[in-house]
C-alpha positions as CSV (number, residue, x, y, z in Angstrom):
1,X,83.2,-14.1,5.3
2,X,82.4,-17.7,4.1
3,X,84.1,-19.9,1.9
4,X,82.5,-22.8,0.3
5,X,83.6,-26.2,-0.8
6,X,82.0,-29.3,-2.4
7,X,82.8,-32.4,-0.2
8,X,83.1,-35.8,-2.6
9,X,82.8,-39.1,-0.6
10,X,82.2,-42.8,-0.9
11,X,82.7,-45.6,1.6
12,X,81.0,-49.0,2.8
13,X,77.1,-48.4,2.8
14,X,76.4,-48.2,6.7
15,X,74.2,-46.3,9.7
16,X,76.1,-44.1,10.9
17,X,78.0,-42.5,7.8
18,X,76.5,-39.5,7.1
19,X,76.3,-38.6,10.8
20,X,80.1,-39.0,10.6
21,X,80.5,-36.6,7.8
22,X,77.6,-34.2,9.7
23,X,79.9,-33.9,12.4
24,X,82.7,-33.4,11.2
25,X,81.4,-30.1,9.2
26,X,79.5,-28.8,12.1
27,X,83.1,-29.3,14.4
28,X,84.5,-27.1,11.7
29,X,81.8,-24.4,11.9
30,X,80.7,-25.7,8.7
31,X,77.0,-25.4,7.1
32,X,75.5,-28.3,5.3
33,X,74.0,-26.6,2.3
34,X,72.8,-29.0,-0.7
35,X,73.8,-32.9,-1.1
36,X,73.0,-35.6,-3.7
37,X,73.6,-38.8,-1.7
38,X,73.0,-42.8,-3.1
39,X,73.6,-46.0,-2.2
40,X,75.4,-47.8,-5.4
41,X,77.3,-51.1,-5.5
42,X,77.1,-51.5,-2.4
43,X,79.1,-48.5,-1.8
44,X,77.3,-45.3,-0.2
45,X,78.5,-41.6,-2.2
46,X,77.6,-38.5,-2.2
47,X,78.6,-35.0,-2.9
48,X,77.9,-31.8,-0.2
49,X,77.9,-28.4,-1.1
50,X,78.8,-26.3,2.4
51,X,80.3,-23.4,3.5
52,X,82.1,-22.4,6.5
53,X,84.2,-19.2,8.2
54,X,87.3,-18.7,5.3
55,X,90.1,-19.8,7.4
56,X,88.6,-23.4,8.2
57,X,89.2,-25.0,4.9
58,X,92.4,-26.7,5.7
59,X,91.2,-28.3,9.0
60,X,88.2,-29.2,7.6
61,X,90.1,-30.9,5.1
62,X,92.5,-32.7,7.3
63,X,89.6,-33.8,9.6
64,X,87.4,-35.1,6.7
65,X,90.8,-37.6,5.7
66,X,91.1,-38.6,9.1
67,X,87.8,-40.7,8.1
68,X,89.7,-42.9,6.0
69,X,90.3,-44.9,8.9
70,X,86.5,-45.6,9.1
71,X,86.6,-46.8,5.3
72,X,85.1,-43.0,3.9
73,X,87.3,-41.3,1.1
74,X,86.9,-38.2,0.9
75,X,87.9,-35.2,-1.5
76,X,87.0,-31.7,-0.4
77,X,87.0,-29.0,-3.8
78,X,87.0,-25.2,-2.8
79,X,84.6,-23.1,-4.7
80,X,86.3,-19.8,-6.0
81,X,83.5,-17.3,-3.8
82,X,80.2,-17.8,-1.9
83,X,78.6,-16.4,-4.5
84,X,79.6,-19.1,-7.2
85,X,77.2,-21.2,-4.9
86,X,74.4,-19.1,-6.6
87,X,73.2,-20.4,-9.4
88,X,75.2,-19.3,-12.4
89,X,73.1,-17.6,-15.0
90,X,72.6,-20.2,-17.6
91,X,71.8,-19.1,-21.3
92,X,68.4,-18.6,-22.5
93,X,66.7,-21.4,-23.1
94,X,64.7,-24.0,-21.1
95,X,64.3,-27.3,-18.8
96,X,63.7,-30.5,-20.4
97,X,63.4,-34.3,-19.6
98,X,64.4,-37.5,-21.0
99,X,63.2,-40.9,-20.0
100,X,64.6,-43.7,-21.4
101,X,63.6,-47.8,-20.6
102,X,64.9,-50.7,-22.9
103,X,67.2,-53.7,-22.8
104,X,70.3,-52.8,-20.9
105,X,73.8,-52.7,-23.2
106,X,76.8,-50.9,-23.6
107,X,76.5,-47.7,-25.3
108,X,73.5,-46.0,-24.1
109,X,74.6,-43.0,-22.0
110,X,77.2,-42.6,-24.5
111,X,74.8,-42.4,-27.4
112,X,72.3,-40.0,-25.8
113,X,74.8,-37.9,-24.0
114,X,76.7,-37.5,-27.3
115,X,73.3,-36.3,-29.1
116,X,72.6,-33.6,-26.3
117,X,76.6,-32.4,-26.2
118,X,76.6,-32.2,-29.9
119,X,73.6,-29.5,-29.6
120,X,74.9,-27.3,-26.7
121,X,72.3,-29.3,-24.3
122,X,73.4,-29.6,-20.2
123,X,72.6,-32.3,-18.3
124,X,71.5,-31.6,-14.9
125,X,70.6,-34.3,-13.0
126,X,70.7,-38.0,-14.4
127,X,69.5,-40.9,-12.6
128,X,69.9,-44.3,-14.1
129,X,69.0,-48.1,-12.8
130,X,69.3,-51.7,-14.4
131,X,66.1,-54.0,-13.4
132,X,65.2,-57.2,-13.8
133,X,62.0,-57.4,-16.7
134,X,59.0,-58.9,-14.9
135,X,58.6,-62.2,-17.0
136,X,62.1,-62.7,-19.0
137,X,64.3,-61.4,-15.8
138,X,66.2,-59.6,-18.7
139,X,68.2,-56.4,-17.7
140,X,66.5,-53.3,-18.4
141,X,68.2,-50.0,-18.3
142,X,66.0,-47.0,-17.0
143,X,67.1,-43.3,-17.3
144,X,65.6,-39.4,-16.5
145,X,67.8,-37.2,-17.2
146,X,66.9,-33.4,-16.6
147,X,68.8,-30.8,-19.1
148,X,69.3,-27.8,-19.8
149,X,68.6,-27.0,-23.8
150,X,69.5,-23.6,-25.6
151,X,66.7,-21.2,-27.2
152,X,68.5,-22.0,-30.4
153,X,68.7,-25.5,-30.3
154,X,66.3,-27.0,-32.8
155,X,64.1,-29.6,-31.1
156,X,62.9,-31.4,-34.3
157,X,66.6,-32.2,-35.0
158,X,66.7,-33.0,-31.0
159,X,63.5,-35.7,-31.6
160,X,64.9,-36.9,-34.8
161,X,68.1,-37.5,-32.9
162,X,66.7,-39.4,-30.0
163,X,64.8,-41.4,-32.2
164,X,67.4,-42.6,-34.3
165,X,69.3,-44.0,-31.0
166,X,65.8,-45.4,-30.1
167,X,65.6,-47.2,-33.3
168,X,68.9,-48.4,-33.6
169,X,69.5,-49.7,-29.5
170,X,65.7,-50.9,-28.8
171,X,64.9,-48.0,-26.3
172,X,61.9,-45.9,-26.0
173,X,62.9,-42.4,-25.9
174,X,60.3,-39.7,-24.2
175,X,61.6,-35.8,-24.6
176,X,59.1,-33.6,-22.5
């Protein structure tokens, strides 16, 4: 029987880090399933979704710490059963996706994320970025963010929404 756990890190960005983590799940019988990793700040992170035989969580654990002394944090989360790695069922509805570009300022993920929690919508996968604009060298923030929306969420109020944040921070909005 497997067990499986999502493995949370961040440490220095360096060659050589994920190879360290790699390891150390493989020493432990462990299989590498799924992983979002990204350099950020400076710092490289990432979180691992693997499983291994049920009685090698705790070593696996205490091995993974033992890279603190090579700068990595690590937190290791145990999922209730290998079949929770399945994709849960979600409720009816469909895949959508945001893009948003404008001047960078406080408030932005806030706003839209409030607008899609208010309506029942999960996010998925987000990605943001701050760039320099071409000519001005102003910073502009840059999003996608892939969600989740329910059949009975109403888009028009979705669009109207969106477009209200739009107008009021300077950001073009695009729901596909």
């Amino acid at each position: 029987m497997q067990t499986s756990f999502i493995v949370t890190f961040i440490g220095d960005d360096r060659p050589g880090l994920v190879e360290q983590l790699s390891a150390v799940i493989e020493k432990n019988q462990g299989n590498w399933h799924e992983s979002k990793l990204s350099q950020l700040g400076g710092k490289f992170a990432g979180l691992i979704l693997v499983s291994l035989p049920d009685d090698g969580g705790p070593s696996l654990e205490a091995d993974l710490a033992a890279l603190a002394a090579s700068g990595i944090s690590v937190r290791v989360t145990p999922l209730e059963t290998t079949a929770s790695v399945q994709a849960a069922s979600p409720v009816p509805g469909r895949e959508i996706t945001l893009t948003v570009i404008g001047p960078d300022r406080r408030g932005i993920v806030r706003e839209i994320s409030a607008a899609l929690a208010q309506r029942q919508i999960n996010v998925l996968e987000m990605d943001t970025d701050v760039q320099s604009a071409p000519m001005s060298a102003e910073p502009i923030f840059r999003a996608c963010i892939e969600a989740w929306i329910p059949e009975e969420a109403n888009m028009d109020d979705l669009q109207a929404s969106l477009d209200e944040i739009a107008d009021n921070m300077t950001l073009e909005i695009d729901l596909v």
